[in-house]
N, C-alpha and C positions, 0 to 999 in steps of 0.2 A: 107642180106649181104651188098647191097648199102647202108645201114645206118651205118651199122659195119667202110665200109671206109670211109664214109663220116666224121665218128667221129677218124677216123683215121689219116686222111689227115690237119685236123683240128689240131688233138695234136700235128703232126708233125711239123707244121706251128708255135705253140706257143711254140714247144719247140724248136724250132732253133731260134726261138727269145731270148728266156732265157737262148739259151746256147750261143749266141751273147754277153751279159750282163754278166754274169758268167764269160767269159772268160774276158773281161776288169778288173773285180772284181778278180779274181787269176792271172790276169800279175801284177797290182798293189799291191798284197800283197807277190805274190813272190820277187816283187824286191824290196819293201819298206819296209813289214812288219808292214804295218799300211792297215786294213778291213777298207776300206771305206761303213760306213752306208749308206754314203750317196749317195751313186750310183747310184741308184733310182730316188732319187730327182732330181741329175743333168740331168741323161736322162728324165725327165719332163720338167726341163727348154730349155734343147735341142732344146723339142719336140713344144713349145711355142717358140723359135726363128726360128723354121721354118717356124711353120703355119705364124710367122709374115714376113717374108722373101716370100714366097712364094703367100698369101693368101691377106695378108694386104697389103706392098708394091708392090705388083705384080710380083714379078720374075719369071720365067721359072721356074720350078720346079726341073729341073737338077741345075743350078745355085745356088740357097737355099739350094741343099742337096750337093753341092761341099762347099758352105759357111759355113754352119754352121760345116761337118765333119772334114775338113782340113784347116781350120781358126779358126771359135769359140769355136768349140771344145779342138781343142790342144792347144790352146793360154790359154782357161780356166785352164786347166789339168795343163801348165807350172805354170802359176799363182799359183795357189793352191800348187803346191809341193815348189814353190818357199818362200812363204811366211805364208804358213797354216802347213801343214804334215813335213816341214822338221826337220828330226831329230827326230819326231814323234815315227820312231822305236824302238829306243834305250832306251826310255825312259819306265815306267809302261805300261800295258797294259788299264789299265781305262782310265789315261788320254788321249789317241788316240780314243778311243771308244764316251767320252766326245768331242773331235772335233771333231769327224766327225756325232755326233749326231746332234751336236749344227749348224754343216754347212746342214745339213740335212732342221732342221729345218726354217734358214736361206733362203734355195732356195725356202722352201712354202710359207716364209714371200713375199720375190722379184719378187715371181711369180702372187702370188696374189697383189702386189700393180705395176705392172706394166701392168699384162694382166687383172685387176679387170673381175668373174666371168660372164660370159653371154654364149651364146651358139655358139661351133665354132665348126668344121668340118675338117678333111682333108681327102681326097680320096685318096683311095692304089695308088699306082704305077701301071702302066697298068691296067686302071680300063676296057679296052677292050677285054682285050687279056683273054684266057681261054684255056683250055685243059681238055679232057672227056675221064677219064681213067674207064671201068669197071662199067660206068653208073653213075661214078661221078664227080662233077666238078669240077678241079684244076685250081686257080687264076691265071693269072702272076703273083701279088704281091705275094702269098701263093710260089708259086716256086722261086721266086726271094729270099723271105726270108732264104727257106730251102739251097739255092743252097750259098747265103754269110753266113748263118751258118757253114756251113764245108768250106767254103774255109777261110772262120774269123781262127777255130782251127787249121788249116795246117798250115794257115801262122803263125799262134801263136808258134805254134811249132816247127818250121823251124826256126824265128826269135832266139828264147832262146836258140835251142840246137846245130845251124848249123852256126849262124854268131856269126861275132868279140863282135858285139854290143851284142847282147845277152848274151854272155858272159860275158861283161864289167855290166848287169844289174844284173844279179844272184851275179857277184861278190860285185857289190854294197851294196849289205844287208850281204851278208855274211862274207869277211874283208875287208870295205872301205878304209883302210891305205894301205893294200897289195897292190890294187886296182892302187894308188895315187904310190908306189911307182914303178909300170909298166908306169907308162905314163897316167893313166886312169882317166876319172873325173865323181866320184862317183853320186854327185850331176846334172851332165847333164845328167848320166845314168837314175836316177831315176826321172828327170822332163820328159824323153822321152817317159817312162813308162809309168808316169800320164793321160801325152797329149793322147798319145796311149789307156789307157782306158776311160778316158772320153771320144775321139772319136766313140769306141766301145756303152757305156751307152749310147751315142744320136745316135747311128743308132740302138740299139736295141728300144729306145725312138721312132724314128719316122718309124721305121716296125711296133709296136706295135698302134702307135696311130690313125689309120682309125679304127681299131679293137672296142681299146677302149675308143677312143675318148679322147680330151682335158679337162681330171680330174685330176686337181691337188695331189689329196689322192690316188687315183687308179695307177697313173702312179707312183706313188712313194712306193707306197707296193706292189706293184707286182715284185719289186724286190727282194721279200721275197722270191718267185721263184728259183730266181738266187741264194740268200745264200744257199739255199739247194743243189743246184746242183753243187755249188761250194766247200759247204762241202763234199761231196759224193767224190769229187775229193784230200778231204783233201787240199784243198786251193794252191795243189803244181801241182797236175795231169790233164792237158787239155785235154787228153781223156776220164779219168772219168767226168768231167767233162761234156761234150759234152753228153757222155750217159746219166750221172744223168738228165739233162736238157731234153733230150728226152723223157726220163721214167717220168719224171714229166708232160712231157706237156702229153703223151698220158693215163698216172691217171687222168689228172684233166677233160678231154675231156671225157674220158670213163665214168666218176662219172657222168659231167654234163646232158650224155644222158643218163643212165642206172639207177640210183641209184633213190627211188621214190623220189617225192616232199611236203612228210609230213614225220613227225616224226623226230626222231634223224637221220637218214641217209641223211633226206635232210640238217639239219646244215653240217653231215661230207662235204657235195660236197663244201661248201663253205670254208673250210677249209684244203682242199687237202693239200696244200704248206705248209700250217704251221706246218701239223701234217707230213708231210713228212720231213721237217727240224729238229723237235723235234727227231724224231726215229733216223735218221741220225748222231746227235746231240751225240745220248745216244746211238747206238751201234756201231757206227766207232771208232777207235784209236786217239785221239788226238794229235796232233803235240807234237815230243819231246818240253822240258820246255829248253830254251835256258841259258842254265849255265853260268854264269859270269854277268848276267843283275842283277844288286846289288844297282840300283838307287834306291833311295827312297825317300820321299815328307818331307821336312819340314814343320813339324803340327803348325795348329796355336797355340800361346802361353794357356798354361794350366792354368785356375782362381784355386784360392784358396777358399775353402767351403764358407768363411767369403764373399768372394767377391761374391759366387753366389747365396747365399741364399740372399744379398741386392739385387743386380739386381733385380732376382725372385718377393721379395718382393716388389722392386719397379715397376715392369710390371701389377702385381698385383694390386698397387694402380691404374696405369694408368688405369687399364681395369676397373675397378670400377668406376673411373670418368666418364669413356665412359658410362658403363652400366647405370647410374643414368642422363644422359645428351639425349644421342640418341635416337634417332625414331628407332624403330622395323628394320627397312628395312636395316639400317647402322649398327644394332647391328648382323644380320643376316649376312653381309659382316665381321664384327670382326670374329664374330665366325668360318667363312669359312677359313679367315686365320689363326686362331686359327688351325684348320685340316690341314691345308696345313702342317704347320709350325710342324706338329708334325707326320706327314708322312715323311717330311723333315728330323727330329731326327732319325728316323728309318733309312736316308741317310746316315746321319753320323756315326750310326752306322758301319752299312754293309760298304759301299765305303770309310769314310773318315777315320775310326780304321781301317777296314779290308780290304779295298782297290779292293773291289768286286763289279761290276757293275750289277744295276737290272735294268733291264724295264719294272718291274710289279708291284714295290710299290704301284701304285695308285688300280691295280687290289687287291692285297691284302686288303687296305682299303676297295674294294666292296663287299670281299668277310666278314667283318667284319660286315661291313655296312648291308648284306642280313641276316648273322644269325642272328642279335640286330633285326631285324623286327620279322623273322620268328619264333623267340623264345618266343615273346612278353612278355618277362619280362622284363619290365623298371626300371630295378636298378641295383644296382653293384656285386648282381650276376650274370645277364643276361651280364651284361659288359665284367666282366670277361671272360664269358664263351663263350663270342664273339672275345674275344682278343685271347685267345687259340684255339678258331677252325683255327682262320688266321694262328697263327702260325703252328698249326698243319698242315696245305695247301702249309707252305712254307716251313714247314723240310718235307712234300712228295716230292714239287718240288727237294729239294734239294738232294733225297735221286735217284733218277733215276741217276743225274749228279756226284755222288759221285766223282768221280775219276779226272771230269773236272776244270779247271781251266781259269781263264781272258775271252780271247776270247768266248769260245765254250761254258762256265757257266751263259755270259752276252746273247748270243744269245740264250742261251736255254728258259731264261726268256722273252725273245722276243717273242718266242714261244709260250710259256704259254699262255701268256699276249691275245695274237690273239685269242688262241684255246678257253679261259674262255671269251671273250668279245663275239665272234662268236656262240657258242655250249651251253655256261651254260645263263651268263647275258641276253641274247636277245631271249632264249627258255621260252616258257610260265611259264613252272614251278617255276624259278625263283621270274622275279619280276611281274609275271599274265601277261593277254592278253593284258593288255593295256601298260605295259610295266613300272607300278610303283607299290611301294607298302606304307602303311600306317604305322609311326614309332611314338610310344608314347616316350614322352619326361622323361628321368628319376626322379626317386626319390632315394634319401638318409636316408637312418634310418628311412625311413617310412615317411620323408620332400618330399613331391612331390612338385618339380620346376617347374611351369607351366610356368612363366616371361623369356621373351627373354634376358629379361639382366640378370636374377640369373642364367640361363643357360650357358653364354655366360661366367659369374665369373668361372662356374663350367670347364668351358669346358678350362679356363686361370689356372684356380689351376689344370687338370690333370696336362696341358702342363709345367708347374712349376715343380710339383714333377717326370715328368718324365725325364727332362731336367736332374734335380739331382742327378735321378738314374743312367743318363749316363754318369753324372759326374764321379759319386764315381765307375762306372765301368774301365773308364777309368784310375783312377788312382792307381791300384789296382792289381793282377798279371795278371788277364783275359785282361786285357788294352794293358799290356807290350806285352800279345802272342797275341795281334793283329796287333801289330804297327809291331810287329818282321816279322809276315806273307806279312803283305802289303809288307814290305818294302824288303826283301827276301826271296821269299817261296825258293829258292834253298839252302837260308843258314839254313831254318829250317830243311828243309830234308836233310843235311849233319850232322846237329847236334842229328838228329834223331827223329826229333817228325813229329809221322800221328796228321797230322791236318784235316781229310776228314772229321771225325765226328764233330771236334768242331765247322768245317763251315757250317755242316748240322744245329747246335743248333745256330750257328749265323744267319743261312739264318732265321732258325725257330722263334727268339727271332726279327729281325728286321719287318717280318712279324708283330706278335704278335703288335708290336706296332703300324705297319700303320693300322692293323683291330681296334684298341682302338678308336685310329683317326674316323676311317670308321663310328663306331660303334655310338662316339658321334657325328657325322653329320649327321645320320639318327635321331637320337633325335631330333637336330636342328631343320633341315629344315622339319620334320614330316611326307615328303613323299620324297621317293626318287628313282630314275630308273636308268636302262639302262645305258642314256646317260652321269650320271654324272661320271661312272668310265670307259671308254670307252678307249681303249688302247692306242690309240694315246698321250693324255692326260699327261700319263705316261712321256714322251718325254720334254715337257717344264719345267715342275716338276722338273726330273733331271738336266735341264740347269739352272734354276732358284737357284739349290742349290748349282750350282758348281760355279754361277756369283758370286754370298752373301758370298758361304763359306760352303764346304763341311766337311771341319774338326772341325766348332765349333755351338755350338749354337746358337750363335748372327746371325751367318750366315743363321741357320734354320729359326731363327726369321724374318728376315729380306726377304728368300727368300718368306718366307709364306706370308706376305704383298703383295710381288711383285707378287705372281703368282694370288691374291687375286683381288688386284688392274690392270690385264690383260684385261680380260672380260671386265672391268668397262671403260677400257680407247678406246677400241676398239669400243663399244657401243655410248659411248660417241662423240668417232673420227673416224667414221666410214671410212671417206677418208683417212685415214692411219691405217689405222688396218692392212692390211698388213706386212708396215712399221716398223711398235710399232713391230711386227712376225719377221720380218726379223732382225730389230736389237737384241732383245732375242737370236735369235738365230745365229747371226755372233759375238756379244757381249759374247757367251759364247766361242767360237770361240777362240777371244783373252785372255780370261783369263783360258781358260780349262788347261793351261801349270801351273797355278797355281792355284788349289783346294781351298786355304784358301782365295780367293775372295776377296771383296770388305770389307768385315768382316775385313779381316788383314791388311787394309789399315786403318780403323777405330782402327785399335789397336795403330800404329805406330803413327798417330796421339796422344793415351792416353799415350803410354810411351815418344811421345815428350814432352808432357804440361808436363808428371811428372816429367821430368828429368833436363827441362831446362826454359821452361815458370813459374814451383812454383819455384823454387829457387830463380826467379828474383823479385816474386813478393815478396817471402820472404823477401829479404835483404831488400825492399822497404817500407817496411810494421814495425813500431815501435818495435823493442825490448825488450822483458818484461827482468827483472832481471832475471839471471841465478842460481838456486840453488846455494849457498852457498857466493853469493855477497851481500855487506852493498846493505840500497838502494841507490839511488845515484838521485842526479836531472835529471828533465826530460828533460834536454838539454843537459846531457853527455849521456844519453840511445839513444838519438836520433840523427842515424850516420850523422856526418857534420855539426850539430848544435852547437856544443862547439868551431868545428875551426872558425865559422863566429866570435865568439866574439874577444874583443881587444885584450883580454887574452888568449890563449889559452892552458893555463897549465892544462895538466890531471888534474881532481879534485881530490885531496891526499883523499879523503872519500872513492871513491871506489877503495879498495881494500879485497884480500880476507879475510875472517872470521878467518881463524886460523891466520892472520900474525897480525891482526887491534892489535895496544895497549890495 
């Protein structure tokens, strides 16, 4: 029975942390309507300007938690809505999902080059004090947290439903003109908001961190936590909320003592949150779809076949130069961005046609990547038949979530993402005890490619012809009913078309292509584990394609480089690798408002030279005779050369053919 409450007293503790964090995460999306991902993250950086505050320059330790709650805190939170999330609501739901990923990513980058990793510490809050209920021992800090847990949701609730200001917040998302024409300022409503949850995210940050200490990646997905318990409240209800959070923290406490430490049950314990978010996910009601949101993205400009079979062909040469030029080791880095680049494609699919966010493409790739081993046929049946398992993996996920849509369909895959990286990739079965497995390189028509650079042509020609096919997909009716989805699913379901099916075979078909990917980088690199599809992963992926260009090609291309050339620069620049982290991810930041990336920057440049740099060089450039003119000398062909002479009489020869004598 004293262990019963010792595990009791335990969950209660992390779950009033989590229901701390939760409730910051539903004020800010009740009154923004923008799900900050990155909730997490900030209560990590929080939780490092403490320890620095308190630890490193010496403060009082009430001092540093007065500084960082009620200065660095809300001063952050205003920043942020002031110049990051505003207006965020209004707009698509991918694109807010895309900032706040990408600032997500950002505070791992700033935290890691400012606090570079070593070993730190902070101790609870009354690390003396204690209370011995029933033969067990209750903290200070353990009560301290339970006891600002409910008075966090009281106030939370008092604040929204009993004052002015609270009122002026809910009206802020709901009609901010209305709002403005009372007196009310929509905009300070909703920077109040912000301030107020990120304050929230760094006191659940620094209750949590004695616990679990100063981990960059732990303190930032454990707010995975929170989304569940935030879901369970439907993103609007602080007292479900608060219970979801409890019920979570006393699962994951009851799992970690009770459940054994082999087998499949011991992965469940490490996955409590994720799979309790997934269920939550797939059996609660989703927020109505908010009618009259009819924005939609201007696509990058559409090439013509002619135009992108040269390209193709011309990438194709390039990679051929390369493959006959480079060392193994360089051609090994082609071929990675070769995968990148065509996970990427699978991007553009799903998010930049269909306007659907995933945070498990890369997981898809592993799941291609394990069947192409496990099947060990090295060739383009086995290929195949590794591209359709993924897909088949991603029209399952997609078939629980049928009915969901933006928000609730992008975290479902969040989900996923954790539960297949945690439970399948990292279980022996997979990729074996040591945690990799052995992949033969393919052959064609019975042509086995054993050479790193004929593999590497090979792996440039999928990415060529798939490129193609999502050409001609796109331009085509399947094209038109996805641009129509992205861009109003309310005006399709007014016109009457169920699209729940067609975006189970899109989730299915965007799969299919990141496992192709998956499939030829286990060929590649001939051994492959665990850690190369590892969820997190996921995450830069999708900032790297939303920087480049989530609606074209060029943009897959481009981002596939970049996420290629990461590692390499990091390795290389070790003292900013951080940095190189944090700019990816505040750099997606600023361009998340617009999908077509640095790609569409690269266009408007091609249509300037076409429109106005060839013309000039045109008129600059000698004149041939024109169909049906005599010929004429080459000083009256060439503009200004007939006025320098003495003469300057047109010369009576050139004239037209039917008038000549």
């Amino acid at each position: 029975m004293t262990t019963f409450l010792a595990f009791t007293v335990f969950g209660l503790f992390s779950g009033a942390a989590y229901a701390i964090a939760a409730s910051g995460l539903v004020l800010t999306y009740t009154t923004t309507r923008v799900f900050n991902i990155a909730h997490g993250a900030l209560g990590m950086v929080m939780s490092f300007v403490f320890w620095d505050f308190s630890v490193r320059q010496g403060l009082p330790t009430w001092l540093a938690l007065v500084l960082v709650l009620l200065v660095v805190a809300p001063a952050t939170g205003w920043l942020l809505q002031r110049f990051v999330t505003r207006g965020l609501g209004e707009g698509p739901v991918s694109v807010a999902l895309v900032v706040t990923v990408g600032l997500l990513v950002g505070c791992i980058g700033f935290a890691t080059q400012i606090w570079p990793p070593e070993a730190r510490s902070v101790l609870p809050f009354f690390p003396t004090t204690s209370f011995e209920v029933g033969g067990v021992i209750i903290t200070g800090h353990q009560l301290l947290t339970i006891v600002l847990s409910a008075a966090t949701a009281l106030g939370l609730y008092l604040l929204l439903n009993r004052t002015r200001i609270g009122t002026a917040m809910r009206a802020s998302v709901d009609n901010p003109e209305l709002l403005r024409l009372f007196g009310g300022k929509p905009d300070t409503a909703a920077a109040l908001s912000w301030a107020i949850g990120v304050a929230l995210a760094a006191l659940a940050g620094v209750l949590l961190v004695s616990q679990v200490g100063l981990d960059y990646y732990a303190l930032t997905l454990l707010v995975i936590n929170a989304y569940a318990a935030a879901m369970l409240g439907r993103l609007k209800s602080l007292p479900m909320t608060f219970a979801g959070a409890m019920a979570l923290g006393l699962a994951t406490s009851y799992a970690s003592g009770y459940l054994p430490t082999d087998g499949l049950l011991n992965s469940v314990r490490n996955v409590i949150p994720a799979l309790f978010l997934f269920l939550v996910i797939v059996l609660m009601p989703q927020a109505q779809l908010r009618i009259g949101q009819v924005k939609g993205i201007v696509s990058a400009p559409l090439p013509s076949m002619t135009k992108s079979v040269g390209w193709g062909a011309a990438l194709l040469l390039v990679v051929a130069l390369l493959a006959g030029s480079f060392a193994d080791s360089d051609l090994l880095l082609v071929g990675t961005a070769a995968t990148y680049a065509m996970v990427m494609l699978s991007l553009v699919l799903l998010t930049g046609y269909g306007g659907h966010v995933s945070l498990a493409q890369l997981t898809f790739a592993g799941v291609g990547a394990l069947a192409y081993a496990k099947l060990d046929e090295p060739n383009l049946y086995g290929l195949a038949l590794s591209a359709l398992i993924a897909a088949g993996v991603g029209a399952l996920v997609a078939l629980p979530v049928l009915r969901l849509t933006g928000l609730y369909l992008a975290l479902s895959t969040m989900a996923f993402a954790y539960l297949m990286d945690k439970m399948v990739f990292q279980a022996e079965f997979a990729f074996g005890f040591n945690g990799t497995l052995p992949a033969e390189r393919m052959s064609v028509l019975g042509t086995s490619i054993t050479s790193t650079g004929g593999y590497v042509m090979l792996m440039a020609v999928f990415f060529v012809l798939t490129a193609l096919a999502l050409l001609l997909l796109r331009r085509g009716p399947v094209g038109r009913l996805l641009i129509a989805m992205r861009d109003s699913p309310a005006a399709c379901g007014t016109l009457g078309l169920d699209l729940r099916w067609f975006r189970v075979a899109l989730f299915g078909l965007s799969a299919g292509m990141a496992g192709l990917a998956g499939a030829l980088y286990a060929g590649l690199r001939q051994t492959i584990g665990a850690a190369d599809f590892q969820f997190f992963n996921s995450l830069p992926l999708l900032l790297l394609a939303v920087v480049f260009g989530v609606t074209s090609v060029t943009g897959a291309t481009l981002g596939g480089i970049g996420l290629m050339l990461l590692p390499v620069m990091q390795s290389d620049h070790p003292g900013i690798a951080g940095l190189i982290f944090a700019v990816i991810g505040f750099g997606a930041v600023a361009a998340g408002r617009d999908p077509n990336g640095l790609a569409n920057q690269l266009f408007r440049v091609g249509r300037l030279a076409e429109t106005r740099l060839l013309p000039q060089v045109r008129e600059r450039l000698p004149r041939l005779p024109e169909r049906g003119e005599v010929d004429a000398p080459a000083e009256a062909v060439v503009p200004g050369l007939a006025d320098q002479r003495p003469d300057s009489r047109p010369d009576s020869r050139k004239v037209p053919a039917h008038v000549a004598p």
